[in-house]
C-alpha positions as CSV (number, residue, x, y, z in Angstrom):
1,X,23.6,2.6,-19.6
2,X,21.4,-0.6,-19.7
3,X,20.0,-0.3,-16.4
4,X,18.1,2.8,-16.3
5,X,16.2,2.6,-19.3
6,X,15.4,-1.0,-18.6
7,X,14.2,0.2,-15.1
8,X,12.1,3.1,-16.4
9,X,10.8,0.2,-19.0
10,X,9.8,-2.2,-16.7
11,X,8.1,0.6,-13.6
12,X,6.1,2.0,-16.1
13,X,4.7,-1.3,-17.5
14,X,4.0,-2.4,-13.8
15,X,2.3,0.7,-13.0
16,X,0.3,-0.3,-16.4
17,X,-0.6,-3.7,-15.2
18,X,1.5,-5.0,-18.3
19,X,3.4,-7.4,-15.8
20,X,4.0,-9.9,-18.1
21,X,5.9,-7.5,-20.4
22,X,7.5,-6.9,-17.6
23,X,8.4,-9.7,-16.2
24,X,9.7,-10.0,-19.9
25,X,11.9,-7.0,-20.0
26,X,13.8,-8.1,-17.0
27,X,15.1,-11.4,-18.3
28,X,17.2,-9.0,-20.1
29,X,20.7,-9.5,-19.4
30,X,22.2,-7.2,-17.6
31,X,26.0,-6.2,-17.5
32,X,28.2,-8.0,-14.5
33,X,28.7,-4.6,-13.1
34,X,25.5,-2.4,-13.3
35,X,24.9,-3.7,-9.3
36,X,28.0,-1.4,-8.4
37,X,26.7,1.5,-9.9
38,X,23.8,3.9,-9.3
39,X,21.4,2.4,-12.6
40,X,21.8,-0.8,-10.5
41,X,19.4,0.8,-7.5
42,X,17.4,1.8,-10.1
43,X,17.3,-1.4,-11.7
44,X,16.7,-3.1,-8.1
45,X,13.7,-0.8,-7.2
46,X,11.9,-1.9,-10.7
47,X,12.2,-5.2,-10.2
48,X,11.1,-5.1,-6.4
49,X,8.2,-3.3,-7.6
50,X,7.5,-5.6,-10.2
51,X,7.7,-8.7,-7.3
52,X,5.5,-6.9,-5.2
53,X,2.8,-5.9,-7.8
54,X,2.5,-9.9,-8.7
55,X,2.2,-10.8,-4.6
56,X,6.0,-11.9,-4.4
57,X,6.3,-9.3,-1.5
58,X,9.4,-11.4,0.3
59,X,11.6,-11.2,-3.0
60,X,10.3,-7.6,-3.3
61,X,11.4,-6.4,0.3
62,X,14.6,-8.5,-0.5
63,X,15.4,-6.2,-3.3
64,X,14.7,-3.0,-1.7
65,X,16.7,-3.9,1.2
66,X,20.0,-4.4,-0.9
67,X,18.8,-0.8,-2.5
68,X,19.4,0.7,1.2
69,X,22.5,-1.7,1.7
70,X,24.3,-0.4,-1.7
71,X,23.5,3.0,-0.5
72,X,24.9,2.4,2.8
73,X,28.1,1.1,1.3
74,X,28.7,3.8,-0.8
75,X,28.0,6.7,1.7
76,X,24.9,8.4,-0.3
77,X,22.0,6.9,1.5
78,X,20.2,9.7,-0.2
79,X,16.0,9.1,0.4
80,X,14.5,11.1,-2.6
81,X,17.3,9.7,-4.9
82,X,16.0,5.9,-4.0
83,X,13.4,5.5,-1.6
84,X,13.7,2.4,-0.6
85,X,12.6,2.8,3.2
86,X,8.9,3.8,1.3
87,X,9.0,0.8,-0.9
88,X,10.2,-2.0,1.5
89,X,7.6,-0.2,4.1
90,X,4.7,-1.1,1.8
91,X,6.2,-4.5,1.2
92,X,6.1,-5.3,5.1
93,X,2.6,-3.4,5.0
94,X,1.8,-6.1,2.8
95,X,3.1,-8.9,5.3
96,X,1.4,-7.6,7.8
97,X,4.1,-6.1,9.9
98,X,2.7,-2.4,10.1
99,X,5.1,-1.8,13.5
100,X,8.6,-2.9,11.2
101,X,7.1,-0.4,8.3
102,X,6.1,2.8,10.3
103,X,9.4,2.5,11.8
104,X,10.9,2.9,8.1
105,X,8.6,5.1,6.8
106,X,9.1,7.7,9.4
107,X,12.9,7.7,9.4
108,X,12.2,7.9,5.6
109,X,10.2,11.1,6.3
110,X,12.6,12.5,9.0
111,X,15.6,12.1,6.3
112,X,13.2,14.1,3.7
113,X,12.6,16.7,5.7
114,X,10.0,19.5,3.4
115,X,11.3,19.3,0.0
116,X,11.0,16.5,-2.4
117,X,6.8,16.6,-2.5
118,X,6.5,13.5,-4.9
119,X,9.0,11.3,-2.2
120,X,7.1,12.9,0.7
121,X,3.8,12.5,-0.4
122,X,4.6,8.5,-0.6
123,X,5.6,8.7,2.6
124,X,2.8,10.0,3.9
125,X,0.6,7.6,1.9
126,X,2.6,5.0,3.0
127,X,2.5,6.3,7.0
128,X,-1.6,6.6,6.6
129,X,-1.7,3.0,6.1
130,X,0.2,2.5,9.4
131,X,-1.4,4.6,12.1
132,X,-4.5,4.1,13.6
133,X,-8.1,5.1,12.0
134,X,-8.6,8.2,13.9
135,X,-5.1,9.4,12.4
136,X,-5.7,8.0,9.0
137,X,-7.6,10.2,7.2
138,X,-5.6,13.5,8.7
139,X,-2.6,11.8,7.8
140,X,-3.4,11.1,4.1
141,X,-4.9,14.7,3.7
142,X,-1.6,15.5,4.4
143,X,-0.5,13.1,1.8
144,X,-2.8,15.0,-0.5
145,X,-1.6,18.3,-0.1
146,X,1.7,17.8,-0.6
147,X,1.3,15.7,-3.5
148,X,-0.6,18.6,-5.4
149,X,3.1,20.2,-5.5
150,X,3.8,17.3,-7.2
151,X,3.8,15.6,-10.7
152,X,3.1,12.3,-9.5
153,X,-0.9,12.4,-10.2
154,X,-1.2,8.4,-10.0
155,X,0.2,8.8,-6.4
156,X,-2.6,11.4,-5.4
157,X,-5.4,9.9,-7.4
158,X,-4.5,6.8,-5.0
159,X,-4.5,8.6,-2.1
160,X,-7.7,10.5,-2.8
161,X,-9.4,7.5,-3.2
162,X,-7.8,5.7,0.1
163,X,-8.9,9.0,2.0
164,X,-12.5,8.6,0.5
165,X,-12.5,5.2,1.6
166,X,-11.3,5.8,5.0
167,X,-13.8,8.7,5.6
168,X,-16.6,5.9,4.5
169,X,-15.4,4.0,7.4
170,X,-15.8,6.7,10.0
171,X,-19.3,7.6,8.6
172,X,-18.3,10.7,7.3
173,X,-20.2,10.5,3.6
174,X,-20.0,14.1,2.7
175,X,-16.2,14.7,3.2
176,X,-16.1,11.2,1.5
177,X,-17.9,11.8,-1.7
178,X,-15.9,15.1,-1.8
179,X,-13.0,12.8,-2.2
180,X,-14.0,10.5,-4.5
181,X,-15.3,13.4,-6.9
182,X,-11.9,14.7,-6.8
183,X,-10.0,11.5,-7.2
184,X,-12.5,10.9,-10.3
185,X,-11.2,14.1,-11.4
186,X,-7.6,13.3,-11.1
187,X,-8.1,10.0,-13.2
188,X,-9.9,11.3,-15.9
189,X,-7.8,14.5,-16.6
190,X,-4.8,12.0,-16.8
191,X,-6.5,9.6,-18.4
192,X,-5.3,7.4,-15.2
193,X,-5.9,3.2,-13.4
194,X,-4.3,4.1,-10.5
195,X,-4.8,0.6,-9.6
196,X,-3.3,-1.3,-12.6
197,X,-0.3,-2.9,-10.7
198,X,-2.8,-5.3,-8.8
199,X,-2.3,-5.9,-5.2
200,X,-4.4,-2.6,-4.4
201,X,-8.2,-1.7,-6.1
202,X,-10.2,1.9,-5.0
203,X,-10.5,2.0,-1.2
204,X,-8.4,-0.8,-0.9
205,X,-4.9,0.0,0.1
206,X,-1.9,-1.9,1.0
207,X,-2.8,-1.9,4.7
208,X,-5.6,-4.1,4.1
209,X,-4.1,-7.4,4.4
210,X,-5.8,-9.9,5.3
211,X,-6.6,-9.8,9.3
212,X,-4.1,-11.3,12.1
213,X,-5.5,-14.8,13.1
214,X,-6.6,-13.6,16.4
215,X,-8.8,-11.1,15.6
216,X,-11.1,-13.6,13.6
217,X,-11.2,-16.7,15.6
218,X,-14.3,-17.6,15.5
219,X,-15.4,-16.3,11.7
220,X,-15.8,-18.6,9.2
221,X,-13.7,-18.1,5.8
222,X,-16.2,-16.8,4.2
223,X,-17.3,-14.8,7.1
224,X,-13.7,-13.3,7.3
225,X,-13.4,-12.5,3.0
226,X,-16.6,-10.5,3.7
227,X,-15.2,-8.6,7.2
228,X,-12.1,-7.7,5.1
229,X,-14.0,-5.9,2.5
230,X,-15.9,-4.2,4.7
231,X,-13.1,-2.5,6.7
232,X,-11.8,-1.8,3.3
233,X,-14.5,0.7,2.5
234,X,-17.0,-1.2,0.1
235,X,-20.6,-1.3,0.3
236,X,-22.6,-4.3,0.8
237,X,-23.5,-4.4,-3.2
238,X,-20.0,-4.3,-4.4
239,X,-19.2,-6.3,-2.1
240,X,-21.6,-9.1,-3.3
241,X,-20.3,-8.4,-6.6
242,X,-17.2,-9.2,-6.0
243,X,-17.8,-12.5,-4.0
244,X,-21.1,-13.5,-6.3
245,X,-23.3,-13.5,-3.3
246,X,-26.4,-11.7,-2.9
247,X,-26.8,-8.1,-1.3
248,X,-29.0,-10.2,1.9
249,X,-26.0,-12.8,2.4
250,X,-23.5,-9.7,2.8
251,X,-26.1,-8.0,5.2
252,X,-27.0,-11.2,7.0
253,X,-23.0,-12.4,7.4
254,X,-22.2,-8.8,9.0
255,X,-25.1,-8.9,11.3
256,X,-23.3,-12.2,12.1
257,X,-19.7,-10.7,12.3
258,X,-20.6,-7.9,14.6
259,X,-22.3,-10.4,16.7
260,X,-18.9,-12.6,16.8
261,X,-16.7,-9.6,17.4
262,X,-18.6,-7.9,19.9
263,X,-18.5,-4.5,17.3
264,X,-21.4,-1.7,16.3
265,X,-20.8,-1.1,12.7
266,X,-18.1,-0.6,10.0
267,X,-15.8,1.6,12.0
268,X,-15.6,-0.6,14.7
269,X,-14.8,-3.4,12.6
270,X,-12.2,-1.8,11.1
271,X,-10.0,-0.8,14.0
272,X,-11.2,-4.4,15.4
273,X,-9.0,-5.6,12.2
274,X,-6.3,-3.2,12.2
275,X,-5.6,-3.6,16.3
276,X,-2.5,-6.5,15.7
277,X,-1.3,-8.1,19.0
278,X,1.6,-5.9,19.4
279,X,3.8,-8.8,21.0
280,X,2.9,-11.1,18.9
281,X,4.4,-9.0,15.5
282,X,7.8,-8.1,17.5
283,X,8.0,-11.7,18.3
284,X,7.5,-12.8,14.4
285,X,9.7,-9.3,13.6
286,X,12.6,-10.4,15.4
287,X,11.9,-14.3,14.3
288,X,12.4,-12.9,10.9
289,X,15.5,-11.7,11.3
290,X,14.5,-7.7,11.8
């Protein structure tokens, strides 16, 4: 019965930020045969959240991929039991291969059907951060909704923020300080840091790796850091906070970035960002192995 008190252990420090206490908890031995029983999925999705929370994101989609392999095995591929197909798509969000993980996250989503709101809501999350910007926002409004049938409140106070962040982008400020207020809300009725694992911060969701190559040729490194933000939703000043630069470098750099790109403003940049070479991913996906 190790394994799924030692999993709920070391999710709940991860979701804390405590990774090094959990990264502690899971040099605990564990029996030879917890992998042939349930508390070993369990055990597998805690540590692949825990690898994915420090950056390892290869090792993390590693061990939700033997989560949907055990399952397979066994003949209870069962989504809301284990949702792997959420996890490993937010781990392949996170190596930039949006086409592999909106494949998984909408079989996920098609094997959920209506019940289950805390696995579904995920999903949803999960699917905002594949789909285009015009679909983004509509799609994690969705999230939203079903969520609030939920008792996950660290999953909707992230996807509050994320649709407040993605309203930014399309200019729409009202709907997007009507999101914020209520994600502010969420976090200080539950006393909440969404964004304690690492990896993600407010407005900046696992979709927002770093760019595909060529969409910045021709951006310098620093020119590219400050392009990334700025699809992520931040404003020039915390932007400049968080790269120690003055609010008139950010400003001149973007004039200098929309000039490069051939773009009009924030929204523009963003798709320009998001828009992968199609071929290019299903030639690394299949390189890979997928």
């Amino acid at each position: 019965m190790i394994g799924l008190p030692l999993a709920v252990s070391v999710r709940a420090l991860t979701d804390l930020g405590q990774l090094d206490e959990a990264a502690e908890r899971l040099r605990t031995p564990v029996p030879d045969g917890l992998f042939d029983s349930v508390f070993g999925l369990f055990h597998l999705r805690a540590r692949g959240g825990h690898a994915m929370a420090g950056g390892a994101d290869r090792f993390a989609l590693r061990d939700f991929r033997q989560c949907g392999q055990l399952m397979g095995r066994w003949g209870y591929d069962l989504p809301a039991l284990v949702p792997w197909r959420t996890d490993a798509a937010r781990a392949l969000l996170k190596l930039g291969r949006r086409g592999a993980a909106e494949q998984l996250v909408r079989e996920q989503l098609d094997r959920l059907g209506d019940g289950h709101p805390a696995q579904r809501g995920a999903a949803l999350r999960t699917l905002a951060a594949c789909v285009g910007l015009p679909d983004r926002a509509a799609t994690l409004e969705d999230a939203i909704r079903v969520l609030e049938r939920s008792s996950d409140r660290i999953e909707l106070a992230r996807a509050l923020t994320e649709l407040a962040g993605t309203l930014r982008l399309t200019e729409d400020h009202r709907r997007a300080g009507r999101a914020t207020r209520r994600a502010e809300r969420v976090i200080q009725q539950w006393n909440l840091d969404p964004y304690a694992a690492g990896g993600a911060t407010p407005r900046e969701p696992a979709w927002a790796a770093a760019p595909a190559p060529e969409t910045v040729r021709g951006l310098t490194a620093d020119e590219v850091r400050v392009a990334t933000l700025t699809a992520q939703g931040h404003t020039n000043r915390e932007i400049a906070g968080r790269l120690f630069l003055t609010t008139s470098t950010v400003e001149q750099q973007l004039t200098r970035i929309y000039r490069k790109l051939s773009v009009s403003g924030r929204g523009e940049l963003a798709a320009r960002l998001l828009a992968a070479d199609d071929a290019e991913r299903t030639g690394a996906e299949v390189a890979d192995g997928d």
